[in-house]
C-alpha positions as CSV (number, residue, x, y, z in Angstrom):
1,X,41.9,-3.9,-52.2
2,X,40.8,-6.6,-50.1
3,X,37.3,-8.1,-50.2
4,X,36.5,-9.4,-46.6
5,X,33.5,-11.9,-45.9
6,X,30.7,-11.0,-43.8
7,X,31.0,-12.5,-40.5
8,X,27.7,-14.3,-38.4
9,X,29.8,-15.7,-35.4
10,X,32.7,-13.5,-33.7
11,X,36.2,-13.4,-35.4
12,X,38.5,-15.7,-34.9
13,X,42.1,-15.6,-35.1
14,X,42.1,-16.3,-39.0
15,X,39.4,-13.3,-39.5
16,X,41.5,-11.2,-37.3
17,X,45.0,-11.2,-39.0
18,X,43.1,-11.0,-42.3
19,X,41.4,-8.0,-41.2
20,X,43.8,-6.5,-40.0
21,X,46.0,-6.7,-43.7
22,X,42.9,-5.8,-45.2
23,X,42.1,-2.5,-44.2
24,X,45.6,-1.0,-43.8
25,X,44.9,1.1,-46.9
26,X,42.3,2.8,-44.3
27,X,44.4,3.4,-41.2
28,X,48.0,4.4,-39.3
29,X,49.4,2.2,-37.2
30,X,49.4,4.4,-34.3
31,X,52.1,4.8,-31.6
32,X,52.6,3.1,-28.1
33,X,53.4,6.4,-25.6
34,X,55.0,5.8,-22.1
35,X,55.0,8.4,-19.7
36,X,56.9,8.0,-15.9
37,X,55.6,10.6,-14.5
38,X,51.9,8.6,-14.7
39,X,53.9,5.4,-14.2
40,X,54.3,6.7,-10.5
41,X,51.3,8.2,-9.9
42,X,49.3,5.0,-10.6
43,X,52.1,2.9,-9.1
44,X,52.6,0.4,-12.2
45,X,53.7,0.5,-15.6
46,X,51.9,2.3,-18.2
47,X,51.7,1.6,-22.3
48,X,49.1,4.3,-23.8
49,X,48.2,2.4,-27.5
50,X,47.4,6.4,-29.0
51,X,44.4,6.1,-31.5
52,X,43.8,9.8,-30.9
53,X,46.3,9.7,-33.8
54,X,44.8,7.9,-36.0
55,X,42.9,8.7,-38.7
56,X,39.5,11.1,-38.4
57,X,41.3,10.9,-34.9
58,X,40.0,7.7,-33.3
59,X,40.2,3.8,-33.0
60,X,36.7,3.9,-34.9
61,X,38.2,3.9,-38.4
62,X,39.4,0.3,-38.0
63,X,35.8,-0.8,-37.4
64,X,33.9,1.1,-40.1
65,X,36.9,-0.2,-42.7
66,X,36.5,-3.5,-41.8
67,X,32.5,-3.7,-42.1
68,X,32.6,-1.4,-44.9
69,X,35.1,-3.8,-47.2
70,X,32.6,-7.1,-46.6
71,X,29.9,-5.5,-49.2
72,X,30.2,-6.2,-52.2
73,X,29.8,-3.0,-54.7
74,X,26.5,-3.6,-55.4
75,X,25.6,-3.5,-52.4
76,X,27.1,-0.1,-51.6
77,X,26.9,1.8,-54.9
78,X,23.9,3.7,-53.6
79,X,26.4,4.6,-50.3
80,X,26.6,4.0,-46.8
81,X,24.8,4.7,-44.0
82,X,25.2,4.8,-39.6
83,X,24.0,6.7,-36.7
84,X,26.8,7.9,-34.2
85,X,27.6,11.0,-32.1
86,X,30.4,11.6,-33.7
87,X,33.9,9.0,-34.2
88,X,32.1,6.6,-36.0
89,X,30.7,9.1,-38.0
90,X,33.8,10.2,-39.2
91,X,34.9,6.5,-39.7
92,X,32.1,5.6,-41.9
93,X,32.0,9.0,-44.0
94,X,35.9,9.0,-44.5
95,X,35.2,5.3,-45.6
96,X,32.4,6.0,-47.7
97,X,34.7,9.1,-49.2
98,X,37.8,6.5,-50.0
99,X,35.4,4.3,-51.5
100,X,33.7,6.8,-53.9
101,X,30.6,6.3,-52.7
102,X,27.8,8.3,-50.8
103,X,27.7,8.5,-46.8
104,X,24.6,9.8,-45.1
105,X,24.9,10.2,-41.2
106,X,22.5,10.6,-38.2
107,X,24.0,12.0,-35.4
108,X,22.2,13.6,-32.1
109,X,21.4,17.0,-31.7
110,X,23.7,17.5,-28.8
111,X,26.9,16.0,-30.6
112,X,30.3,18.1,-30.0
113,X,30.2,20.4,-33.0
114,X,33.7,19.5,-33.7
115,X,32.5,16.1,-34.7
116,X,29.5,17.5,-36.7
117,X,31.9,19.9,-38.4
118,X,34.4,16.6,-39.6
119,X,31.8,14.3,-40.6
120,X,30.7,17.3,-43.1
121,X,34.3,17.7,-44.2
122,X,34.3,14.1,-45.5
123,X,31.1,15.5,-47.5
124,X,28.5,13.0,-45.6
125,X,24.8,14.2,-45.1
126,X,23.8,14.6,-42.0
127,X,20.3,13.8,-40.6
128,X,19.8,15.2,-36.8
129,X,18.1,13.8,-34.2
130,X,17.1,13.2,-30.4
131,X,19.7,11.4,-28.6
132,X,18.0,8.5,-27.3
133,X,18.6,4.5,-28.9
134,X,15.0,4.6,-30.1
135,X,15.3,8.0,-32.2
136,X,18.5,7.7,-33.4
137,X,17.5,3.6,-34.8
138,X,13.8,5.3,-36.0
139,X,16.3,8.3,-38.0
140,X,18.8,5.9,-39.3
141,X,15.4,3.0,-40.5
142,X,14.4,5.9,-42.5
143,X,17.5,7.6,-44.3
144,X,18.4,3.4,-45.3
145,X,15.0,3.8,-46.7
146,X,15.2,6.4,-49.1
147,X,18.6,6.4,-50.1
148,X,19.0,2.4,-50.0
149,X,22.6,3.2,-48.6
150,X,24.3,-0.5,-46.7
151,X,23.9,0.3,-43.0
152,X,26.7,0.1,-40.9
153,X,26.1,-0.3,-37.2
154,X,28.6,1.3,-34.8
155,X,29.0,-1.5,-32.5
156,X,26.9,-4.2,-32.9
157,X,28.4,-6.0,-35.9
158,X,31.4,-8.5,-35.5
159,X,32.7,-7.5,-39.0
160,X,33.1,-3.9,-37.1
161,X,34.7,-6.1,-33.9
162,X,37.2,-7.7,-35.7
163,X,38.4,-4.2,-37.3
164,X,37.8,-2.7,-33.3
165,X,40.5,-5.8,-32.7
166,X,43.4,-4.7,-34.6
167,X,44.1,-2.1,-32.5
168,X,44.6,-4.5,-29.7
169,X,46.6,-6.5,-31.7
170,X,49.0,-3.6,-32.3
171,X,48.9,-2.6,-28.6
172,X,50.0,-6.4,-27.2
173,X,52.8,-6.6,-31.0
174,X,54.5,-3.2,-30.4
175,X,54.6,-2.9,-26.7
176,X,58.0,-3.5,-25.5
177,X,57.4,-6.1,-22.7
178,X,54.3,-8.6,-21.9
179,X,51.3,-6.8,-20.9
180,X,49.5,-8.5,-17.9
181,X,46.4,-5.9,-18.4
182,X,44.4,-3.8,-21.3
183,X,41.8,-1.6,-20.1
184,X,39.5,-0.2,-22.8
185,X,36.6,2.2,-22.2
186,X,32.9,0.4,-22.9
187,X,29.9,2.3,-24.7
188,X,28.8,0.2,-27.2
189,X,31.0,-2.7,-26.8
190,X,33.2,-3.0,-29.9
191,X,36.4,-2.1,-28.9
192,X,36.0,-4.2,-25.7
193,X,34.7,-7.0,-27.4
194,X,37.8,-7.1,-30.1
195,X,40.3,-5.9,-27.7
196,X,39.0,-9.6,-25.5
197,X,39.3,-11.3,-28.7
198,X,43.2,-9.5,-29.5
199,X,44.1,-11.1,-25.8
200,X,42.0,-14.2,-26.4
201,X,44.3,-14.8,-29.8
202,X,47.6,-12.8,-29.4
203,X,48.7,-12.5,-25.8
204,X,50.5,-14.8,-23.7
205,X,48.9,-13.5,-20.3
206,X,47.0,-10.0,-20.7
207,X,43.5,-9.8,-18.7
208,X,41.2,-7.7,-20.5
209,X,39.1,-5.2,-18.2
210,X,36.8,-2.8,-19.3
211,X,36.1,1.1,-17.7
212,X,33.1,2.9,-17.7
213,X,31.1,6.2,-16.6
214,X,29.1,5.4,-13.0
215,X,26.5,7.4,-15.1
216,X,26.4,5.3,-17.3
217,X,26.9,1.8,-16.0
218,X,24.9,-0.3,-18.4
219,X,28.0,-2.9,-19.4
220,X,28.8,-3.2,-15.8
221,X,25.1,-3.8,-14.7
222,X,25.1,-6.2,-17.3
223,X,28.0,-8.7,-16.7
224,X,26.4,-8.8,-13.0
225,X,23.0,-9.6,-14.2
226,X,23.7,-11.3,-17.0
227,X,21.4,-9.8,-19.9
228,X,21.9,-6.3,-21.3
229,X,21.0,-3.8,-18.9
230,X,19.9,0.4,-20.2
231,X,20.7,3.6,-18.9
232,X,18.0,5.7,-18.0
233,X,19.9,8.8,-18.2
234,X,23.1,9.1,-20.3
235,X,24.7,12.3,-19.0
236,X,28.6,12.2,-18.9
237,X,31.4,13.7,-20.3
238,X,32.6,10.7,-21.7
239,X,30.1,11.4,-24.7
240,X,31.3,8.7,-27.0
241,X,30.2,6.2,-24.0
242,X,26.5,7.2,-23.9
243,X,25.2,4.4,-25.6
244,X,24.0,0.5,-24.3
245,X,26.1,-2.8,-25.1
246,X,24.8,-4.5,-28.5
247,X,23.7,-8.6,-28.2
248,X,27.0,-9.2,-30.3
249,X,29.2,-7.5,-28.2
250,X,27.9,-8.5,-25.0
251,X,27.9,-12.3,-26.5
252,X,31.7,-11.5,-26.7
253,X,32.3,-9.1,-23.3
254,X,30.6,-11.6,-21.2
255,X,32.6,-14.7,-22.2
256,X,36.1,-13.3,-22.6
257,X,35.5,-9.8,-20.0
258,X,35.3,-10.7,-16.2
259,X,35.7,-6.7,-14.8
260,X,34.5,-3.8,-15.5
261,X,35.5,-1.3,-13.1
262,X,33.7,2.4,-12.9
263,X,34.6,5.5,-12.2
264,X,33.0,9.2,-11.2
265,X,32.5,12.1,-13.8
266,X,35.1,14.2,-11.7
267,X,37.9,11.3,-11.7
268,X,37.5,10.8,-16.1
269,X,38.0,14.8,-15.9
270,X,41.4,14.6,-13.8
271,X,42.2,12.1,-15.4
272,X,41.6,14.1,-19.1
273,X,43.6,16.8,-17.6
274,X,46.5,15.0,-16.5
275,X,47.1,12.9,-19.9
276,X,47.0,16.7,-21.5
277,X,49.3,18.0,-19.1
278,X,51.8,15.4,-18.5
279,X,51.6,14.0,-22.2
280,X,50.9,16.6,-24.3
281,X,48.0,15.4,-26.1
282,X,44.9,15.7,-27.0
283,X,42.3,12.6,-25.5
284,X,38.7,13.0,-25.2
285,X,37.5,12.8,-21.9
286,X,35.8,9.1,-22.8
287,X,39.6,8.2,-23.4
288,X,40.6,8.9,-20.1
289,X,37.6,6.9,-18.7
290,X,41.0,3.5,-18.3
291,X,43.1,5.8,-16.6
292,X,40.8,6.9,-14.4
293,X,40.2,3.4,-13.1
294,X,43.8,2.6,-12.8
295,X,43.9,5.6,-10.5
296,X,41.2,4.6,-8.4
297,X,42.0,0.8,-8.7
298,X,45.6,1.2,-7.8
299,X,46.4,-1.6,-5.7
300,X,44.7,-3.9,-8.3
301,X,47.9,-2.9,-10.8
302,X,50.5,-2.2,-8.5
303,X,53.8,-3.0,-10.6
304,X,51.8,-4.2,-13.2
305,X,52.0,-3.4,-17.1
306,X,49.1,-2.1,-18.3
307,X,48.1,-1.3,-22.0
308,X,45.2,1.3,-22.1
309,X,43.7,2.2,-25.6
310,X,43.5,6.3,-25.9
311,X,40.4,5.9,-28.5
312,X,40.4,9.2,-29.5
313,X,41.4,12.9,-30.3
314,X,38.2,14.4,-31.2
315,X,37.2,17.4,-28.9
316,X,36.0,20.7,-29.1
317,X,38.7,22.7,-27.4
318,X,36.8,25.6,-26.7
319,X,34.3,23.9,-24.3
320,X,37.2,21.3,-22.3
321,X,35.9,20.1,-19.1
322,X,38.8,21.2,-17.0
């Protein structure tokens, strides 16, 4: 298995491909989907990059592999540690599992049970707690405390943005054609931060846009004012999109992101049902947050290609939003 080195500065292209060999023990190289009967809805040419099939059923494996394999074993013989509502969870417990070592998770109260229910599959220990920055960072400080697990943030750490990258870099290597956008969702900032730095390094042309929540327009309030803004409430359905940029993502998203475009709670849920409907897949509704946009954003991507990342599969079905 590959040892990576921690990383102080964002990847470069070096860190990247190395990354990316490095923690294909951990992760699927997922499919590109088409479908035309989207392609004509949104007026351009769509190239879905589906991470709901990878595995624990989102992008977020990539990340917690890649920050996970730059301890050393020393440093994680007593396990590993994160907060998350849920993917990342799953990412760092599965991690923790392939690893042979212990993973003890905080997740929020109000996290879909179906994500509570994996992360104790992959035998973690789970610590609850309110769903606010403060308490979940307070939670995690003391579980690091008395188990002296390695902490592994679920954004804000450019070892986890370079493994966030690799699925960009797949998106821009297996699609068929040159891609002159990828749209990615923003909650924390990794995905958009190393799907910038996949375009930055491996694409010709591709402009990297991010999509977010109106509820929760922290990233976009933040390229306009230039610091990293908070949301005072976090109620969407995107739930995996509830949380604020991190100072290393945002170092990245506002040097290599110039959009991010936002859209209403009842456009993500169209758009949810109509990726079920018309693809026949599952997508959490915080997937659907790119689509959403292009919808709305039409004329901005007429005839364009367009790669979107679906980040993940992980919803309780019981409780869908449509």
């Amino acid at each position: 298995m590959i040892e990576l080195r921690p990383l102080t500065q964002p990847p470069n292209q070096a860190d990247l491909l190395l990354t990316h060999e490095a923690i294909q023990p951990f992760i699927h190289r997922t499919p590109i989907m088409r479908c035309e009967s989207l392609d004509e809805m949104a007026g351009c040419h769509l190239h879905f990059k589906c991470e709901n099939f990878q595995k624990i059923g989102a992008f977020k494996m990539r990340g917690a592999a890649s920050a996970a394999l730059r301890f050393g074993p020393e440093e994680i013989k007593a396990g590993l540690a994160t907060h998350s509502s849920g993917n990342h969870a799953q990412a760092v417990a599965r991690a923790a599992r392939t690893l042979g070592v212990p993973a003890y998770i905080v997740m929020p109260h109000d996290a879909p049970k179906v994500k509570i229910a994996a992360v104790q599959g992959y035998g973690a220990q789970i610590s609850f707690c309110n769903n606010t920055p403060e308490e979940r960072q307070a939670a995690l400080n003391d579980v690091v405390a008395a188990t002296g697990a390695a902490f592994i943030h679920p954004f804000n750490d450019f070892g986890v943005v370079a493994g966030q990258a690799t699925a960009g870099i797949e998106l821009i290597r297996d699609t068929k054609t040159t891609l002159d956008y990828i749209l990615a969702p923003v909650g924390g900032g990794g995905l958009l931060a190393g799907t910038a730095l996949a375009a930055r390094y491996f694409s010709l042309q591709a402009t990297v846009w991010g999509a977010e929540p109106e509820n929760v327009d922290d990233a976009h309030r933040s390229l306009q004012t230039g610091r990293i803004e908070a949301n005072v409430d976090n109620r969407t359905v995107a739930d995996g999109l509830r949380t604020n940029l991190g100072e290393r993502t945002f170092q990245i998203i506002q040097k290599r992101v110039p959009k991010i475009l936002l859209v209403s709670e009842q456009e993500i849920i169209e758009a949810t049902r109509l990726i079920w409907e018309r693809m026949k897949i599952i997508i959490e509704p915080s997937c659907a947050v790119p689509f959403a946009a292009v919808l709305r954003y039409r004329e901005a991507f007429a005839n364009k290609h367009v790669g979107i990342i679906l980040t993940g599969g992980n919803v309780d079905v019981t409780a869908l939003p449509f």
